[in-house]
C-alpha positions in Angstrom: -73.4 -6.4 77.6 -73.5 -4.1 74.8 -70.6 -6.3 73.1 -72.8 -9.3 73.2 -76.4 -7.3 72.2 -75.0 -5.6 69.0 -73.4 -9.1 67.6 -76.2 -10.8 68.2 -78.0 -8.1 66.4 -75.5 -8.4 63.3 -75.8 -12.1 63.4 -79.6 -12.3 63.4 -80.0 -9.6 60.8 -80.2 -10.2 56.9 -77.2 -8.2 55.5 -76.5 -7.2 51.9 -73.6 -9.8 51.7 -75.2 -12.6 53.4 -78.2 -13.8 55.2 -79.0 -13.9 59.0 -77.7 -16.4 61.0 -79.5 -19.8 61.8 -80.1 -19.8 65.5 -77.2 -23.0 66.1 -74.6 -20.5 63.8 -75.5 -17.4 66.7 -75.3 -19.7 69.4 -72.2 -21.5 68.5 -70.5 -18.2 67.6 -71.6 -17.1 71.1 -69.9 -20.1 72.7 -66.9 -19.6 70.6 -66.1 -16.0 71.7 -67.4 -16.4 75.1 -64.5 -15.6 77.6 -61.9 -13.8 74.5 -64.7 -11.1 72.6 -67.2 -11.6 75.2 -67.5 -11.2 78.6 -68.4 -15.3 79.8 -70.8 -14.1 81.9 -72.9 -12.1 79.8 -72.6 -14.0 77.1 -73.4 -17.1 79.4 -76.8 -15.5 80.6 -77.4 -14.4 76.9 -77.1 -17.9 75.4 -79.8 -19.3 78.4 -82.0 -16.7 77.0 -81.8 -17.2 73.2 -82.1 -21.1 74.5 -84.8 -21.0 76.5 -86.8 -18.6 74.0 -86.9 -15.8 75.9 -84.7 -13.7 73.1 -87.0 -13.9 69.7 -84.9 -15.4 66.9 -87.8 -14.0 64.3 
């Protein structure tokens, strides 16, 4: 859960190198990872949040 929560963080963050993430780029990376650096579950219930607006892409 943790795992999920801190890239998310990283993603949707403006970085000295680069800028956040679009919302599509988090989600896809998300999917991507899901099952290998995530756990599918939690990142499953994590990507119905950020989709259904509950998570705050602002």
């Amino acid at each position: 859960m943790i795992c999920v929560a801190d890239a998310f963080d990283a993603m949707n963050s403006n970085r000295v190198y680069r800028k956040k993430l679009t919302k599509e780029n988090i989600v896809d990376e998300l999917e991507k990872n899901k099952g290998t650096q995530f756990d599918p579950k939690i990142a499953e219930i994590f990507l119905h949040l950020i989709k259904n607006g509950t998570i705050d892409m602002t």
